[in-house]
N, C-alpha and C positions, 0 to 999 in steps of 0.2 A: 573391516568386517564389523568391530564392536558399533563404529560411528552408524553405518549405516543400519546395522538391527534398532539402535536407538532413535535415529530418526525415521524410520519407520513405524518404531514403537508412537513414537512424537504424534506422526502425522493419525493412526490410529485409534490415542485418545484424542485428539482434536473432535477427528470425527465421530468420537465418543459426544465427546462436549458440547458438538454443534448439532447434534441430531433433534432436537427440538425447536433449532431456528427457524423460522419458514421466511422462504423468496418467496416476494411477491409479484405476481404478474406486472410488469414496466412496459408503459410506451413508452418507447427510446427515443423519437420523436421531443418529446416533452419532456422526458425524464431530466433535465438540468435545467429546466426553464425555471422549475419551483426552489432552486437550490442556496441554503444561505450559509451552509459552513460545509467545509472542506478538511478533509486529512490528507497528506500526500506522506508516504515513505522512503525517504530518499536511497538509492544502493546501498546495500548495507559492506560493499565488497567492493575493492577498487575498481573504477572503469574508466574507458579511454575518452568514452562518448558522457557526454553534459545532456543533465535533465534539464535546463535552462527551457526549452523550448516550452515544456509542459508547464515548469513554473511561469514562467512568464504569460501565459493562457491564464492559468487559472488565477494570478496579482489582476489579471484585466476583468475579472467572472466575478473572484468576491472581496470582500475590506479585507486589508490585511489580517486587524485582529480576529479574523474568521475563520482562518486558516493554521492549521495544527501541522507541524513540520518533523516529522519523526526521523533521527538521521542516526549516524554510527558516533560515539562519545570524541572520538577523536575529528570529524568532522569539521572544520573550522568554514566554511565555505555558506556552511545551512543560514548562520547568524546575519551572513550580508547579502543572500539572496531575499531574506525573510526579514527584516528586522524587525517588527511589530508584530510578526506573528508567535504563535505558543509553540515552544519547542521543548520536542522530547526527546531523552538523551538516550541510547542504548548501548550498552557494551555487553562484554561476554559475562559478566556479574549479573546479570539479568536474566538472563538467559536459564533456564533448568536443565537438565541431566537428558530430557526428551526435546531439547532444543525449542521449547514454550519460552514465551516471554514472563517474566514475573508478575505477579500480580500488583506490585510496586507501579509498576511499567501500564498496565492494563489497567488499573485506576485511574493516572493520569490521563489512559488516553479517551477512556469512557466516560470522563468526567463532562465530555462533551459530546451532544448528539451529531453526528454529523447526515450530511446528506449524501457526497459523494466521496468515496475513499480511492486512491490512487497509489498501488502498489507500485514503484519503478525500478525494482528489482528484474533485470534480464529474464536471473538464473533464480528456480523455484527455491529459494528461503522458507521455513518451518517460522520463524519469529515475527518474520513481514506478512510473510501469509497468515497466521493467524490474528495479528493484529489487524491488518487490513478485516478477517471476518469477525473477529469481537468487536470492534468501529460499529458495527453495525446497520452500518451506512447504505442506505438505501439503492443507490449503484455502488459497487463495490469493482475495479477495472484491474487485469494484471493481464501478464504475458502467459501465455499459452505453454502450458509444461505439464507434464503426467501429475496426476493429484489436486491440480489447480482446482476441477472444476466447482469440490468444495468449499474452498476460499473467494473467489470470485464470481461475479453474477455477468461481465460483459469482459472478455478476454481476447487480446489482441496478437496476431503471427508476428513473434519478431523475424522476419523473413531471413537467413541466415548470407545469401548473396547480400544482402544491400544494409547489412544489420547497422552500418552506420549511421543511420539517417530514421534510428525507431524512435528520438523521442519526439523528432519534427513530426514523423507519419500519427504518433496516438497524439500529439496536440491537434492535428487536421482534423483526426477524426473525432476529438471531442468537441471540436469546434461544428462541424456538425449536427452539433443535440445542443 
């Protein structure tokens, strides 16, 4: 009961915080033609299915050192899919009392501008999710979940029959654009 008033609380001020961002209109089409750095955030929660597919898309899209790899501190896997890329560590020390990322956290990750941010979280995250919208990244991509729609600009069904096979289906469909 306390968990959930406070991530509520959480996603509340978000939308406190973000209410001056503005989306802008995207051809979807083009929108990743013009694209030179990348953030992805890896699960932040154990899963049985590999994001390997998406990464592996986007190591082919941009240079490694392009791309910003945001994963859980105990992660050991993020360093050999990525190795020249910028990684950012996050644990529960990061995290605040409304389930925000710190500003420790949020520094490193807007130290850089990106163009396209890739949330690969399944299950809707308060910490992914708002790092994914303070990225400020111009496509901004997650899974379709209540709340999402202020976090994310382009969101995808993880279809619950075939849910095995979602990070091959958002590599297809980025490949696409």
């Amino acid at each position: 009961m306390l968990e959930s008033l406070r991530r509520s609380l959480g996603v509340q001020m978000s939308r406190w915080k973000f209410r001056r961002y503005s989306n802008d209109v995207i051809s979807f089409p083009d929108a990743l033609a013009k694209t030179s750095h990348a953030l992805i955030i890896l699960p932040l929660t154990p899963t049985t299915e590999s994001p390997a597919p998406v990464i592996e898309f986007l190591r082919s899209r941009f240079p490694e050192g392009h791309i910003t790899l945001v994963s859980d501190e105990h992660d050991t896997g993020s360093a050999v899919m990525l190795p020249h890329g910028v990684h950012v560590r996050l644990s529960a020390r990061n995290v605040d009392w409304m389930f925000r990322p710190s500003p420790d956290i949020l520094r490193q990750v807007t130290a850089q501008t990106y163009d396209l941010a890739v949330d690969l979280n399944l299950d809707f995250l308060l910490p992914s999710a708002y790092i994914c919208r303070a990225s400020d990244a111009r496509v901004r991509v997650g899974f379709v979940q209540k709340r999402a729609d202020l976090f994310y600009n382009f969101q995808m069904q993880p279809n619950g029959a075939q849910r095995g096979a979602v990070y091959e289906r958002l590599a297809a469909c980025l490949k696409m654009f």
